[in-house]
N, CA, C and O atoms as a GROMACS GRO file, in nm:
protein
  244
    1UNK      N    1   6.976  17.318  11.714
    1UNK     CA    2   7.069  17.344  11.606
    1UNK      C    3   7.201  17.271  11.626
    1UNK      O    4   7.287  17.255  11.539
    2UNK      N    5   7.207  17.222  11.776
    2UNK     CA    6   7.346  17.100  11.752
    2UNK      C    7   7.369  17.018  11.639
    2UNK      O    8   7.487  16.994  11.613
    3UNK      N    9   7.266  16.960  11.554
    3UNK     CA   10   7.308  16.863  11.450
    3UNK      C   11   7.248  16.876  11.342
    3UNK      O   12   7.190  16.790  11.276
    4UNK      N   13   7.269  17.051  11.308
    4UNK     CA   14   7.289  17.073  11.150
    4UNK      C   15   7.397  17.043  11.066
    4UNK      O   16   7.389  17.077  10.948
    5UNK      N   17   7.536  16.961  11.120
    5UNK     CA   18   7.593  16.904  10.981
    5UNK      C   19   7.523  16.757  10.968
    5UNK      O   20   7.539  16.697  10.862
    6UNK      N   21   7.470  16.716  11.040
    6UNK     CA   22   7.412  16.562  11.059
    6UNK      C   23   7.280  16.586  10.970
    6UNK      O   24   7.238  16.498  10.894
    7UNK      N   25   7.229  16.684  10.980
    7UNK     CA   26   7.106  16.732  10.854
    7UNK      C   27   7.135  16.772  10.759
    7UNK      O   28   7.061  16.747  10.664
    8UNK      N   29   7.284  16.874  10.732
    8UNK     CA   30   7.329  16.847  10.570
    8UNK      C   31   7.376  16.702  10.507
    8UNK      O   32   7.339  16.642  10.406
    9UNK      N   33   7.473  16.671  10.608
    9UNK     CA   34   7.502  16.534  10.561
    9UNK      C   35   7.418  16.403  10.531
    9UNK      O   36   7.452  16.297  10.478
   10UNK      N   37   7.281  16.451  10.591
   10UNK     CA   38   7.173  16.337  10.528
   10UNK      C   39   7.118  16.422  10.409
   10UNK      O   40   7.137  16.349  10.311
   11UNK      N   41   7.054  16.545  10.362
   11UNK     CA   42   7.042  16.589  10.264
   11UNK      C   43   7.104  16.598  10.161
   11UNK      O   44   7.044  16.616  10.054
   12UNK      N   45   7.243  16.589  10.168
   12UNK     CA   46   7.343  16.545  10.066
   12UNK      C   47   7.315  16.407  10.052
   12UNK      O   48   7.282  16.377   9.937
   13UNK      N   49   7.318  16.339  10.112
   13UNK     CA   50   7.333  16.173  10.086
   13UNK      C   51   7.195  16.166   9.978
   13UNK      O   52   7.201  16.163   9.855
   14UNK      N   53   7.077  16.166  10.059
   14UNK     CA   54   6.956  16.194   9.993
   14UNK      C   55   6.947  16.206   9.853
   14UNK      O   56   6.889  16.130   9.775
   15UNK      N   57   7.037  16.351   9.820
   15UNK     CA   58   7.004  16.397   9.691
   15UNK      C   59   7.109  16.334   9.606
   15UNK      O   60   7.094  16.329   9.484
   16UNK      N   61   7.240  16.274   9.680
   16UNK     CA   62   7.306  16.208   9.580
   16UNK      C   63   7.220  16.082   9.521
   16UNK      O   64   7.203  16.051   9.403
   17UNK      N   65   7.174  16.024   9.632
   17UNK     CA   66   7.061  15.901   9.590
   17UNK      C   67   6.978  15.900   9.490
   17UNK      O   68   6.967  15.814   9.402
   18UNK      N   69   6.911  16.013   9.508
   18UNK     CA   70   6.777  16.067   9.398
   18UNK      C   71   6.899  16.095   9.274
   18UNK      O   72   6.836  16.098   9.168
   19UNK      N   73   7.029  16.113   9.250
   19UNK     CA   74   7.086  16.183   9.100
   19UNK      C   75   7.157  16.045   9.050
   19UNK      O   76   7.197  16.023   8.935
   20UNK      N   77   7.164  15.947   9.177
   20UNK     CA   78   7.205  15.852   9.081
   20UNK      C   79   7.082  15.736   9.053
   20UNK      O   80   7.115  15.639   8.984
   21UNK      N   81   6.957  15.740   9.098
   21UNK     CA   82   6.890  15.650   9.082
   21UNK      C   83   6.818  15.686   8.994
   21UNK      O   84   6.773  15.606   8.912
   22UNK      N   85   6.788  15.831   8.990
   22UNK     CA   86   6.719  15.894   8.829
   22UNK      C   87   6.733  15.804   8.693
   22UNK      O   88   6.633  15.744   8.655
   23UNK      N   89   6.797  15.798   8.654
   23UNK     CA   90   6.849  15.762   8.522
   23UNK      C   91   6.804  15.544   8.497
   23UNK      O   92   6.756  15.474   8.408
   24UNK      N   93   6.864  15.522   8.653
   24UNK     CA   94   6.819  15.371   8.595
   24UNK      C   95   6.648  15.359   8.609
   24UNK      O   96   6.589  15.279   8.537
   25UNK      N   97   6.564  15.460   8.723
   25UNK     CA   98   6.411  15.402   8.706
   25UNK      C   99   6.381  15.449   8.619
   25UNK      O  100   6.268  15.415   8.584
   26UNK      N  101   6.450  15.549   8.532
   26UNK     CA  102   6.383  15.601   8.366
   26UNK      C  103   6.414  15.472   8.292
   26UNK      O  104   6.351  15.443   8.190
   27UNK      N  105   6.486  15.411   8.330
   27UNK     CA  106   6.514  15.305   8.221
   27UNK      C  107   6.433  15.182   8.243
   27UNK      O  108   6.393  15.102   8.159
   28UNK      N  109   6.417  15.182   8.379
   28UNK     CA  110   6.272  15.068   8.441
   28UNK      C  111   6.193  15.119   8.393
   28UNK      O  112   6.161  15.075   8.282
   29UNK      N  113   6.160  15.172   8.417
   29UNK     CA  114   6.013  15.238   8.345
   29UNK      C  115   5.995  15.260   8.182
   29UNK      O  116   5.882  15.288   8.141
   30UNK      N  117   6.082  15.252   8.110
   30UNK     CA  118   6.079  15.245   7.981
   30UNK      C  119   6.062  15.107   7.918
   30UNK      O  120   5.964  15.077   7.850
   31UNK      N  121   6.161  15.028   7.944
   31UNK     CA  122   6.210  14.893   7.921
   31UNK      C  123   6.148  14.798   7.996
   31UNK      O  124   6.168  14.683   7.957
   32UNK      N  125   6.082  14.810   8.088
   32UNK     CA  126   6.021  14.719   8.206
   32UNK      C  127   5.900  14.608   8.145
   32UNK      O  128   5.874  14.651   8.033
   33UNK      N  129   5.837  14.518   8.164
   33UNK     CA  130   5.714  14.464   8.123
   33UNK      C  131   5.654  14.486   8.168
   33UNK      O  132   5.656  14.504   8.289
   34UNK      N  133   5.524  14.501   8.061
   34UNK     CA  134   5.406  14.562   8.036
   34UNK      C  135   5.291  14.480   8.112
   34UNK      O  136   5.306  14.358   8.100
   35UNK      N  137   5.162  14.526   8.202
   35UNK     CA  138   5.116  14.491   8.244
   35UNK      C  139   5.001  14.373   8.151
   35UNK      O  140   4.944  14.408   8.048
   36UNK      N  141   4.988  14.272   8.198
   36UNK     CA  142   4.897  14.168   8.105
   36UNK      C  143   4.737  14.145   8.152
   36UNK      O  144   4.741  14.177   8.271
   37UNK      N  145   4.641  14.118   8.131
   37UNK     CA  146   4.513  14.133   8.185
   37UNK      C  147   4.491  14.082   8.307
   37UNK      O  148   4.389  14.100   8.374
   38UNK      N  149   4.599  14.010   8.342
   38UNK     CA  150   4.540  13.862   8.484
   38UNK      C  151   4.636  13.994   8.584
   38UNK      O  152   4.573  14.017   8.687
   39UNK      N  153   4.703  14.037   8.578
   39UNK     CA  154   4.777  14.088   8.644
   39UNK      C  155   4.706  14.168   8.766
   39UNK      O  156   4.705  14.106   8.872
   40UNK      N  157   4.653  14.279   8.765
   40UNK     CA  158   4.586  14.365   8.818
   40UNK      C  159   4.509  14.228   8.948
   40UNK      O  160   4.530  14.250   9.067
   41UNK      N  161   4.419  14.090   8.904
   41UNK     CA  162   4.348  14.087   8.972
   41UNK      C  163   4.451  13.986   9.059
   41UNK      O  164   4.409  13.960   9.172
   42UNK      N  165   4.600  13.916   9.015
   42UNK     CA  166   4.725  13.867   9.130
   42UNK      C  167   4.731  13.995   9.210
   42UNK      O  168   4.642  13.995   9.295
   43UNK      N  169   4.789  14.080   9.212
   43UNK     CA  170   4.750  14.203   9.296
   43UNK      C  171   4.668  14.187   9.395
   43UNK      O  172   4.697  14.172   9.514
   44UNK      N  173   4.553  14.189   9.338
   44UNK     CA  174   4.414  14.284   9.422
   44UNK      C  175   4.395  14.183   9.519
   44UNK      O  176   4.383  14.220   9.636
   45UNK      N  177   4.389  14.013   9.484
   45UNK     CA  178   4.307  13.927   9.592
   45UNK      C  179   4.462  13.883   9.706
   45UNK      O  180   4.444  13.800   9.795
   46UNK      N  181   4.568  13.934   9.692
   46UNK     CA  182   4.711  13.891   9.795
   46UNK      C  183   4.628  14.046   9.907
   46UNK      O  184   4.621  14.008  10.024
   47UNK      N  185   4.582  14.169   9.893
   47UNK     CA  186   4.577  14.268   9.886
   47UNK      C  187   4.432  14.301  10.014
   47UNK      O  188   4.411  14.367  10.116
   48UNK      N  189   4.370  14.214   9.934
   48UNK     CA  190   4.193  14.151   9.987
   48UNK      C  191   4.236  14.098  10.114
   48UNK      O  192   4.225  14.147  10.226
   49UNK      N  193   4.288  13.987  10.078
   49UNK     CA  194   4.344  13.871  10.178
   49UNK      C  195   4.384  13.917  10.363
   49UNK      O  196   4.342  13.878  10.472
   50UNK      N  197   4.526  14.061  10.298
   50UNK     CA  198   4.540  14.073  10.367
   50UNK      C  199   4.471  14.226  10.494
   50UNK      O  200   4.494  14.257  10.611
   51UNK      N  201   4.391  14.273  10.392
   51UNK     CA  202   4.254  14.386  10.452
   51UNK      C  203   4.175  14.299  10.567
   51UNK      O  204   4.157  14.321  10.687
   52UNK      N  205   4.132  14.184  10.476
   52UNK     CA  206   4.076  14.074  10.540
   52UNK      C  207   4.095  14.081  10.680
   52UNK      O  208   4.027  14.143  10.762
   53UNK      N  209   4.232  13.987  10.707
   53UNK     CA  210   4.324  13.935  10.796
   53UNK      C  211   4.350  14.060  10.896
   53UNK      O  212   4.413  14.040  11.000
   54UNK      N  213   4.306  14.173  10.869
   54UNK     CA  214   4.396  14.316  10.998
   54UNK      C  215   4.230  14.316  11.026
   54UNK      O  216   4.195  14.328  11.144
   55UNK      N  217   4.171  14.308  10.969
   55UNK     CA  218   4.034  14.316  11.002
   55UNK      C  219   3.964  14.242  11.127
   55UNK      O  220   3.919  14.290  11.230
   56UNK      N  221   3.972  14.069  11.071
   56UNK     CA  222   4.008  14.000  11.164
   56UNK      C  223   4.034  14.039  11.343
   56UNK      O  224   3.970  14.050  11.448
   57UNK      N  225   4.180  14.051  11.285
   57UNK     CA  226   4.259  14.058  11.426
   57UNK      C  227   4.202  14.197  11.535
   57UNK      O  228   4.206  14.212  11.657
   58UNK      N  229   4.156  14.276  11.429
   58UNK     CA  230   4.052  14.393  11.501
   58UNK      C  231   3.960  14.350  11.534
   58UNK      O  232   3.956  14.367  11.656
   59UNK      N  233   3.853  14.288  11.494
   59UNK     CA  234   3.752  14.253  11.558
   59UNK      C  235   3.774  14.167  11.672
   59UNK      O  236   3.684  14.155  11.756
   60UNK      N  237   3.881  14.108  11.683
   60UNK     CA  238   3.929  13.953  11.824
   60UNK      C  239   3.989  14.035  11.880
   60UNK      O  240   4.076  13.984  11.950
   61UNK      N  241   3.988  14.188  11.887
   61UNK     CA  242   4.047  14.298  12.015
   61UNK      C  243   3.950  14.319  12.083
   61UNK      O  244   3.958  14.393  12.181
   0.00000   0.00000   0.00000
């Protein structure tokens, strides 16, 4: 229990974070662009690639 103001003072910080960032990802998320068909599969194969690659380096252990 020595560094319960060091645990309010990050829970304050915290929740100030979350009250001011509220409002602009509502507005990302409203206003933002819309996903297009090719999209999903730029994603998936950077994603593949790198499953791939840890895979890899596991098996050369």
């Amino acid at each position: 229990m020595n560094n319960i103001w060091l645990q309010l003072a990050l829970a304050a910080t915290l929740g100030m974070m979350l009250f001011f960032l509220y409002p602009r990802a509502k507005q990302w998320m409203q206003n933002g662009p819309k996903a297009q068909q090719g999209d999903w599969m730029a994603a998936v194969i950077p994603l593949l690639a790198m499953v791939g690659f840890v895979l890899l380096l596991i098996m050369l252990v």
